[in-house]
C-alpha positions in Angstrom: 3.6 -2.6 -4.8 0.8 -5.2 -3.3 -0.1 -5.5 0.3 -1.3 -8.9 1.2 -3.4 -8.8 4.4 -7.0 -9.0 5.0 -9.8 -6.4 5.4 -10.6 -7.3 8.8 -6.7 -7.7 9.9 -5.7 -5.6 13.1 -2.4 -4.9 11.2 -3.5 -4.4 7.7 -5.6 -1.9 8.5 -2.8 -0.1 10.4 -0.4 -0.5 8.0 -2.8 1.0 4.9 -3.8 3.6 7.0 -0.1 4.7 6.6 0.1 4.4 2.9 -3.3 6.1 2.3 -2.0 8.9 4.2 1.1 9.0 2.7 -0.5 8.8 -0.7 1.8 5.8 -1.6 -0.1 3.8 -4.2 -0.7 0.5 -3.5 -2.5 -3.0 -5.0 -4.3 -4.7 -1.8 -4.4 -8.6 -2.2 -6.8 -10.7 0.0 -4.5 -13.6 1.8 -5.1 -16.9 1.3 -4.1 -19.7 3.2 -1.6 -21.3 0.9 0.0 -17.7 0.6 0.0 -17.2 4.9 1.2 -20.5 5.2 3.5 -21.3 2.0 4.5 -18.4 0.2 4.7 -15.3 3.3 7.0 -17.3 5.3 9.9 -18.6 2.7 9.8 -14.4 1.2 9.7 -13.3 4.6 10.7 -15.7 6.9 7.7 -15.1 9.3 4.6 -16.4 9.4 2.2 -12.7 9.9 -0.1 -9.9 7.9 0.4 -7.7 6.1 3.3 -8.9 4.0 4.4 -6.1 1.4 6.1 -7.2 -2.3 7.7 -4.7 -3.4 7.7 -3.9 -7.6 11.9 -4.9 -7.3 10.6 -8.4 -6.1 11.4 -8.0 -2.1 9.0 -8.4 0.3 8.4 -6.9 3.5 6.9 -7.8 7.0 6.1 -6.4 10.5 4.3 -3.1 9.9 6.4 -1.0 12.6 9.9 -1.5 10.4 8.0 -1.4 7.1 6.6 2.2 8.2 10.5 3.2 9.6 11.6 2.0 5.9 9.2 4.0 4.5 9.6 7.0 6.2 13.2 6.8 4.5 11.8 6.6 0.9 9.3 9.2 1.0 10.0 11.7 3.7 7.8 14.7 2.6 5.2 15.1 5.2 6.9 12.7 8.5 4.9 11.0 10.6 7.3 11.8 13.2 7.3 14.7 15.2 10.5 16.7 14.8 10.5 17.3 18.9 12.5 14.3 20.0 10.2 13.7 23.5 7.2 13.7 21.2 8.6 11.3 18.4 9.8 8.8 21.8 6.0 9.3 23.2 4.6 8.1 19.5 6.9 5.0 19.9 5.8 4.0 22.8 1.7 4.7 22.0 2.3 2.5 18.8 4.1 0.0 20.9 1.4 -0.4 23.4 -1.3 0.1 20.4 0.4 -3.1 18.4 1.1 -5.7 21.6 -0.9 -4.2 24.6 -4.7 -3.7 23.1 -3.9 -6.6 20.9 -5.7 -8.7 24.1 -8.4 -7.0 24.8 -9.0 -6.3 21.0 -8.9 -10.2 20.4 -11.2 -10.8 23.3 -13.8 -8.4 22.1 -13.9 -10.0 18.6 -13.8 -13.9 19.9 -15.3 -14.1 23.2 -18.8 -12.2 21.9 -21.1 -14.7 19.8 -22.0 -11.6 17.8 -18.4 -10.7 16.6 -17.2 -13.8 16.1 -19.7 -15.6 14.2 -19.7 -12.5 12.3 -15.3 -12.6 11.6 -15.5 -16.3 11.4 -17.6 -15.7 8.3 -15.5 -13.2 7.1 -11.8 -14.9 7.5 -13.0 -18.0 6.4 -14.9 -16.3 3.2 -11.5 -14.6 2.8 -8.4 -16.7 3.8 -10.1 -19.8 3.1 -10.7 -19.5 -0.5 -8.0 -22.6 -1.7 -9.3 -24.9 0.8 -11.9 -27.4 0.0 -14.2 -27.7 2.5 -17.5 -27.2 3.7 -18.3 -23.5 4.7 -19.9 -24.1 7.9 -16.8 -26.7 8.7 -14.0 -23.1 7.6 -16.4 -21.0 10.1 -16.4 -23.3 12.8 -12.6 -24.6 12.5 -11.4 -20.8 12.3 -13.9 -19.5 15.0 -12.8 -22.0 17.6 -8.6 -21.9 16.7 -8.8 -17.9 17.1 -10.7 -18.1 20.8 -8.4 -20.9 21.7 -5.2 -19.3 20.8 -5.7 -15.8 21.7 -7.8 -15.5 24.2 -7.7 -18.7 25.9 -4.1 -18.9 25.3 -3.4 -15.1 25.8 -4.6 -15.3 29.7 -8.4 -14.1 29.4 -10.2 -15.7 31.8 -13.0 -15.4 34.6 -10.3 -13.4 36.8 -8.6 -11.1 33.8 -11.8 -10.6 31.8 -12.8 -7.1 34.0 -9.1 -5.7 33.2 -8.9 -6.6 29.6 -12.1 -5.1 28.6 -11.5 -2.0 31.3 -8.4 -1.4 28.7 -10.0 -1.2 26.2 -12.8 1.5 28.1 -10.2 3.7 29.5 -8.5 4.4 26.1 -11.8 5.4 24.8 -12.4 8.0 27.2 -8.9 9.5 27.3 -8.6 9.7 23.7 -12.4 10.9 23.4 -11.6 13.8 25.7 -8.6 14.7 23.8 -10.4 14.3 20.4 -12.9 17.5 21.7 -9.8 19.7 21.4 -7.7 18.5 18.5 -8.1 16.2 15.5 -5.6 14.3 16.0 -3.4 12.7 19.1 -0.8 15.2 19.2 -2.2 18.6 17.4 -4.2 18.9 13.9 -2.4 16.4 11.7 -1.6 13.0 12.1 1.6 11.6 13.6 2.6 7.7 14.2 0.8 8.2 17.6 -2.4 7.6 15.1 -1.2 5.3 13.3 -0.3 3.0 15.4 -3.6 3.4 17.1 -5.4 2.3 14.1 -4.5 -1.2 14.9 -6.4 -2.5 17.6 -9.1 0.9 17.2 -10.0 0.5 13.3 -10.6 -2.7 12.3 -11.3 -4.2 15.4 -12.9 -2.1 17.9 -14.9 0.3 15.5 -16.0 -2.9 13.3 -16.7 -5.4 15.3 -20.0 -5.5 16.4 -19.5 -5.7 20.3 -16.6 -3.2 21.0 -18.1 -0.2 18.0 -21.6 -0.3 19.9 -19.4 1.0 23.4 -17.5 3.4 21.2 -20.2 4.6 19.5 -21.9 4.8 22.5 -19.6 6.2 25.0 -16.6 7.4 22.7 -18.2 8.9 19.5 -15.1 11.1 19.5 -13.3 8.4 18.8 -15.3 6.8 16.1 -15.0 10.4 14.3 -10.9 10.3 14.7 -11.3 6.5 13.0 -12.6 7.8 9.8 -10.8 10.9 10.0 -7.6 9.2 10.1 -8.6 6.8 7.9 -9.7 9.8 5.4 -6.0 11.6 5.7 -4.0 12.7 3.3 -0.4 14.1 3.6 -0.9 17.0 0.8 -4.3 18.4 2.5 -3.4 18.3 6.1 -1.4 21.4 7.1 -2.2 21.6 10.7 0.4 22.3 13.8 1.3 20.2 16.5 0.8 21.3 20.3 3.8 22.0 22.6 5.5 19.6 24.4 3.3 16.8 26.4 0.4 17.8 26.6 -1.5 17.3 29.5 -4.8 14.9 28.5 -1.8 12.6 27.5 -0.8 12.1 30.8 -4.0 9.5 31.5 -2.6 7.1 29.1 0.9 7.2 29.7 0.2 6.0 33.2 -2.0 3.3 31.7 0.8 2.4 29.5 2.9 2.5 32.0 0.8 0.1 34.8 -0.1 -2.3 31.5 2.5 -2.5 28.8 5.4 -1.7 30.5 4.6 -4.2 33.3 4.0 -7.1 30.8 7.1 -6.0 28.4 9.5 -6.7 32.0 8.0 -9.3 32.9 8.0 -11.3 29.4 11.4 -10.0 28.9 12.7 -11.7 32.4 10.7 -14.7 31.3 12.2 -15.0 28.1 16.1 -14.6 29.5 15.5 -17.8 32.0 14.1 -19.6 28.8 10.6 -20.0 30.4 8.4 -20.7 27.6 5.1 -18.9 30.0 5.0 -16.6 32.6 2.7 -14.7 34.7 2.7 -11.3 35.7 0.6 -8.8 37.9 -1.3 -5.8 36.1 -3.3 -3.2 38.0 -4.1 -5.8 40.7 -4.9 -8.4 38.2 -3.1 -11.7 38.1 -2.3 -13.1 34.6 -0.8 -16.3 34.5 0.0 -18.8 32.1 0.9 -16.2 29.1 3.1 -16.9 26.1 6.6 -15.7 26.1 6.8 -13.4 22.9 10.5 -13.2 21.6 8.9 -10.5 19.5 7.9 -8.5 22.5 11.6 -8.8 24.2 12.7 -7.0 21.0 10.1 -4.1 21.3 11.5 -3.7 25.1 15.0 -3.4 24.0 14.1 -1.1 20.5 12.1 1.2 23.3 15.3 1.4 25.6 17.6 1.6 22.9 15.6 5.0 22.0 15.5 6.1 24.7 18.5 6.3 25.8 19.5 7.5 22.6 17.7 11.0 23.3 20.0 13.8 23.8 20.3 14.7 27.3 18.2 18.2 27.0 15.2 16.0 25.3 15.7 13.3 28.1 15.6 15.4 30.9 12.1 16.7 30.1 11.3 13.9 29.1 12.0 12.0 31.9 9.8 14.2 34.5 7.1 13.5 32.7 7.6 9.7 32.2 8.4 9.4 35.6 5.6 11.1 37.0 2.9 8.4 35.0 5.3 5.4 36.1 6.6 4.7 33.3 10.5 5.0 33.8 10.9 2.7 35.9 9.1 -0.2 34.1 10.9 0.8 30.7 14.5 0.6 32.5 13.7 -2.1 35.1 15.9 -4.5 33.1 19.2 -3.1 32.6 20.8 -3.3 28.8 17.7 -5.8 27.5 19.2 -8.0 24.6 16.6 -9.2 22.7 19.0 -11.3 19.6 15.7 -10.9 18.1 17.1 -9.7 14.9 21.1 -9.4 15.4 21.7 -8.7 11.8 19.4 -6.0 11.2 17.3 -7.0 8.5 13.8 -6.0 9.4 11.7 -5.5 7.2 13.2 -7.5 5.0 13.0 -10.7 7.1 15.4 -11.8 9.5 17.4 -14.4 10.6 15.3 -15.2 14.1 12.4 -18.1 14.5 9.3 -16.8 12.9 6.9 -14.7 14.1 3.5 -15.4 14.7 2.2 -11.5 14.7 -0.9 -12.3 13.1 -3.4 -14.5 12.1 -4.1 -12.3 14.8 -7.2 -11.3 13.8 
């Protein structure tokens, strides 16, 4: 099997976080452009990292389905939990890991001289490897298209710039304080709660020069759990999972809840009156002008589909607890959400829907 990504990809690094843990062996194979332009998209049918070729000859993409899949093909040692409440609460953390923090995550890596100098260097050395030009003229070309697209064109600005990087601060110190009890989000071995949070916390925040000095600095808990997860292994880790929802959870379900939720509704309403931008208020801070993400209608739907799908015992406890951190309401807001983001149910073995700019992301 080869995973084609890159070693600074937000994605990648989630998604072989996964297979190391799972002990599935793997070839990695550095992207190049011909390969994310070209050859990902007609095996795929998306344009995104990581893209997985299977040894049959099919290829996978988006790293949430290619973990579901799988979870189906080797299900010794599940990533997740076999209490229902917990498996919906590592949904939604990996949900909010993959499209929340992705902001905040690209604004810490391209709006900082010192991290993006440093990951134009690096993407250009690495993508750019089949295109003849200059180095300087690959650093400079790929430096200025990331801060244009994704944080210019993602809404940070002089008036969002405090709440983006505040994000990015508060899950540090709620998963910090959780990480002096336990190794791991939800007890002592990981679930897809960690995985997910590999994403925006590995390869960006710990690595980039800007965000790791804060963690390091203010969150060395969290830099610990990095490597720790990072260092898992499915046949060594035996530990137990805690009870329930625990309480030093609660903090970031009402950030998810006041963030995610909020921009998941108000995309989703966006994207059913065929805006192509919208704007939407989060924790008294006005974003406007943000891209309407087909993609991100689908993740609303998936997340109310399983939802709902919880028996009602599950659901019921559940639902105090959800409701409590304001999080209900935003995740049923919109009634029945119908995303016909991928009506024939191929993920992750591409699909019939536009494609899907997930990453050069990084």
């Amino acid at each position: 099997m080869k995973v084609y990504g890159l070693k600074c990809s937000y994605f990648t690094g989630k998604l072989e976080s996964y297979l190391r843990y799972k002990e599935i062996p793997y070839e990695f194979r550095a992207m190049t452009v011909r390969e994310f332009t070209k050859t990902i998209p007609a095996k795929t049918g998306a344009m995104q990292m990581p893209a997985v070729e299977l040894d049959d000859g099919r290829w996978m993409t988006d790293t949430s389905p290619i973990i579901d899949w799988f979870e189906t093909q080797y299900p010794a040692h599940p990533i997740l939990p076999e209490d229902p409440a917990q498996a919906f609460i590592c949904r939604l953390v990996e949900d909010y890991a993959d499209e929340w923090m992705w902001r905040s995550a690209m604004h810490y890596r391209w709006s900082y001289p010192e991290s993006a100098k440093l990951l134009a260097r690096q993407i250009a050395d690495e993508l750019t490897t089949d295109v003849r030009l200059p180095g300087w003229l690959k650093r400079n070309r790929t430096e200025k298209r990331q801060f244009n697209n994704f944080v210019l064109g993602d809404g940070v600005n002089d008036r969002t710039r405090t709440n983006v990087e505040q994000g990015y601060k508060t899950l540090l110190k709620v998963l910090n304080n959780i990480f002096e009890t336990r190794r791991y989000v939800l007890g002592d071995r990981p679930t897809l709660a960690d995985i997910g949070l590999m994403g925006p916390l590995f390869r960006h925040f710990s690595m980039d020069p800007t965000p790791a000095i804060i963690m390091r600095e203010t969150a060395p808990g969290v830099m610990a759990w990095v490597y720790r997860v990072w260092n898992a292994r499915a046949s060594r880790e035996h530990g137990e999972l805690v009870s329930g929802i625990p309480d030093d959870l609660l903090p970031l379900l009402k950030e998810i809840g006041e963030t995610h939720l909020e921009a998941l509704c108000a995309n989703a309403e966006a994207f059913a009156k065929g805006q192509e931008r919208y704007e939407v208020d989060i924790q008294g801070t006005p974003y406007t002008d943000l891209p309407v993400s087909h993609y991100r209608v689908w993740c609303l739907e998936m997340l109310q589909k399983r939802y709902k799908a919880l028996g009602e015992n599950a659901r019921s406890g559940l639902s105090k607890v959800l409701e409590e951190q304001g999080c209900v309401e935003p995740l049923l807001r919109l009634p029945d959400v119908r995303s016909g983001y991928d009506p024939e149910g191929k993920t992750p073995f591409g699909h019939s829907s536009l494609p899907v700019f997930k990453e050069i992301k990084s």
